[in-house]
C-alpha positions in Angstrom: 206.7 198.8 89.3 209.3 198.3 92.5 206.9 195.9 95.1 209.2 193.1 96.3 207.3 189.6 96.3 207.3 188.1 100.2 210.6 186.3 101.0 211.6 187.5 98.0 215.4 188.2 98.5 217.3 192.0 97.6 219.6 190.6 94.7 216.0 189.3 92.8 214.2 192.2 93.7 217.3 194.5 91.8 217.5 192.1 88.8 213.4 191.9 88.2 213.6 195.7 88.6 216.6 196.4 86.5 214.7 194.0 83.6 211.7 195.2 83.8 213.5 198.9 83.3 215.4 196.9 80.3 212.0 195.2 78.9 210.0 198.6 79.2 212.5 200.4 77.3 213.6 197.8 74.6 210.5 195.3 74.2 207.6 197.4 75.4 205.5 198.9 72.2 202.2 200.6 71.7 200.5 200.4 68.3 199.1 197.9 65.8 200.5 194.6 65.7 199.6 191.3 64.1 200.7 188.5 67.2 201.9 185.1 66.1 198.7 184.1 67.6 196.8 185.5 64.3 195.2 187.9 67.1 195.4 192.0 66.5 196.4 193.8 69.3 197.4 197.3 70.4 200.9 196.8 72.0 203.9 194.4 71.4 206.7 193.1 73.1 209.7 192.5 70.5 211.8 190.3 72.8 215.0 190.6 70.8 216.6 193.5 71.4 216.4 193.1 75.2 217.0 189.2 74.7 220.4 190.2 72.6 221.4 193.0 74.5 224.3 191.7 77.5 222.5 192.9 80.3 218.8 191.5 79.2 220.6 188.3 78.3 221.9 188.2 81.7 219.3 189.3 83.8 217.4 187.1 81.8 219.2 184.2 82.5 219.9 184.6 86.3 216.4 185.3 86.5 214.9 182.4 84.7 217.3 179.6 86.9 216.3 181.0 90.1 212.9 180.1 88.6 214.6 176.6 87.9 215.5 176.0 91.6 214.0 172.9 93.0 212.5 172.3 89.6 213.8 168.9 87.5 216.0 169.2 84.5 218.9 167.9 82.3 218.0 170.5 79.3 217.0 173.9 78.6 215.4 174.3 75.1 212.5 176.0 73.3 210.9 176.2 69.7 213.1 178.6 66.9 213.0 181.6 67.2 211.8 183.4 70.1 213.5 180.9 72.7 217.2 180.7 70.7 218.4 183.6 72.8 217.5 182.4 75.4 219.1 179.2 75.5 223.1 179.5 75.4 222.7 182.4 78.4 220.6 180.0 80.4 223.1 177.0 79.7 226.3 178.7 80.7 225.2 180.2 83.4 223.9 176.9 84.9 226.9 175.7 86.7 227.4 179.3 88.9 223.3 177.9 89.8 224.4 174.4 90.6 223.3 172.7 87.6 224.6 171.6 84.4 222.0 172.5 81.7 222.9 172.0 78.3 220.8 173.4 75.4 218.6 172.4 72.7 216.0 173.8 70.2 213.3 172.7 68.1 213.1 173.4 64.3 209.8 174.7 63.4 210.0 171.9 60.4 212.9 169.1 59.4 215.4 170.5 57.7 215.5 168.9 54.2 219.6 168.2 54.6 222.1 167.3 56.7 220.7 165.2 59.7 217.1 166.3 59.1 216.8 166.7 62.9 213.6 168.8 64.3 215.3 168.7 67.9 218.9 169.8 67.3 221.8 170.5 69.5 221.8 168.3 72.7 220.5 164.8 72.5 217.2 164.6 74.7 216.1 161.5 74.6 215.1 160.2 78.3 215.5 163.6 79.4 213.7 165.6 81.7 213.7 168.9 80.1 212.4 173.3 80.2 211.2 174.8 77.5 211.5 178.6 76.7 209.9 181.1 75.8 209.9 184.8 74.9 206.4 185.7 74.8 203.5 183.7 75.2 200.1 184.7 74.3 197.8 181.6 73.8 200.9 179.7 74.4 200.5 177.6 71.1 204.3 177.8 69.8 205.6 176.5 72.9 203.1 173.4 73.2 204.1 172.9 69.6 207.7 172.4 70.8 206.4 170.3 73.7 204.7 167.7 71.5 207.9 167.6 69.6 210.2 167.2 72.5 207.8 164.2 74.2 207.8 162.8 70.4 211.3 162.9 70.8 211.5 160.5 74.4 211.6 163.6 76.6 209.6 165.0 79.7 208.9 168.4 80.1 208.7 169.9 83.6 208.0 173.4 82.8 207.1 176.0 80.4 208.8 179.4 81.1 208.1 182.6 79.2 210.1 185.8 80.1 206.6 187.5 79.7 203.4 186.2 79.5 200.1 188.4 77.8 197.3 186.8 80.1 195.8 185.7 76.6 195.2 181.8 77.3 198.8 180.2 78.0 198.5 179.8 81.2 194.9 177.6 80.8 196.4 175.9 77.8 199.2 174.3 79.9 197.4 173.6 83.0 194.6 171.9 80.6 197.7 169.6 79.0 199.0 169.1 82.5 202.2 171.4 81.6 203.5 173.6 84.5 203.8 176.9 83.5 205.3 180.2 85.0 206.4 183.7 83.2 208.7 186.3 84.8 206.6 189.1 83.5 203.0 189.5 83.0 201.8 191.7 80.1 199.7 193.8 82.2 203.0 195.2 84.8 204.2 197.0 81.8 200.1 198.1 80.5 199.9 199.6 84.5 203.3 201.4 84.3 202.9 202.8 80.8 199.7 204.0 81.7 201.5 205.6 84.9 
């Protein structure tokens, strides 16, 4: 899987290479699996292990606001769980990318104490904001947190998945008018397995 992208520079090329190394050995599984989707499929990709490991949370980061340059945001955020990880690596490394980013994260349902909050951390109201993602498949959970963060008097300029299975996300956003992009597609790591 090393093929640079044109005008790609060397410092991107080495951090895509050294997570999809990361991903292949850490997220990348063949068998059985039950997605989130409800849909059966032969391989996986459990995102937390590479997503909590320093390097993965790195790369990850980097990678993702390079994918932020020249896009609008105040906020990074995403729907609990897959995006959590995400989120604090992505918001503190912001200012070495020239932005200030802080972090959010929607609650799959209102807490039933405290401030009964489904958007919790940063305040996001009149925001333009990204939501994150681990893995998308038919991209449902993360239009879920999109209706919930426009509920909540915010804009969101894009939908980024560190990896995205080809299985509908990419129509579902472009059908809502959501810009989308993923830093891996399933099939890179389907190719190099196969290898």
């Amino acid at each position: 899987m090393e093929h640079q992208a044109a005008g790609q520079d060397p410092a991107t090329f080495e951090r895509r290479n050294k997570l999809f190394m990361l991903l292949q050995a850490k997220a990348f599984r063949r068998g059985k699996v039950v997605l989130a989707s409800g849909k059966e499929s032969t391989y996986y990709f459990d995102m937390k292990p590479a997503m909590l490991d320093p390097d993965g949370a790195a790369l990850m980061a980097e990678l993702i606001l390079q994918e932020l340059e020249g896009i609008e945001a105040d906020a990074v955020g995403g729907l609990e769980m897959g995006a959590v990880p995400l989120i604090a690596p992505v918001a503190m490394k912001s200012p070495a990318y020239g932005r200030y980013l802080p972090g959010f994260f929607v609650r799959k349902a209102v807490k039933d104490h405290g401030t009964k909050k489904r958007v919790d951390g940063n305040d996001i109201t009149g925001k333009t904001v990204v939501i994150l993602e681990d893995v998308t498949t038919t991209g449902g959970s993360a239009m879920d947190a999109v209706k919930v963060v426009e509920d909540a008097g915010a804009k969101v300029s894009l939908v980024i998945s560190i990896l995205d299975r080809g299985e509908g996300a990419a129509a579902l956003y472009a059908g809502a008018g959501v810009p989308f992009k993923s830093l891996f597609k399933a099939e890179e790591f389907l190719g190099a397995d196969a290898a």
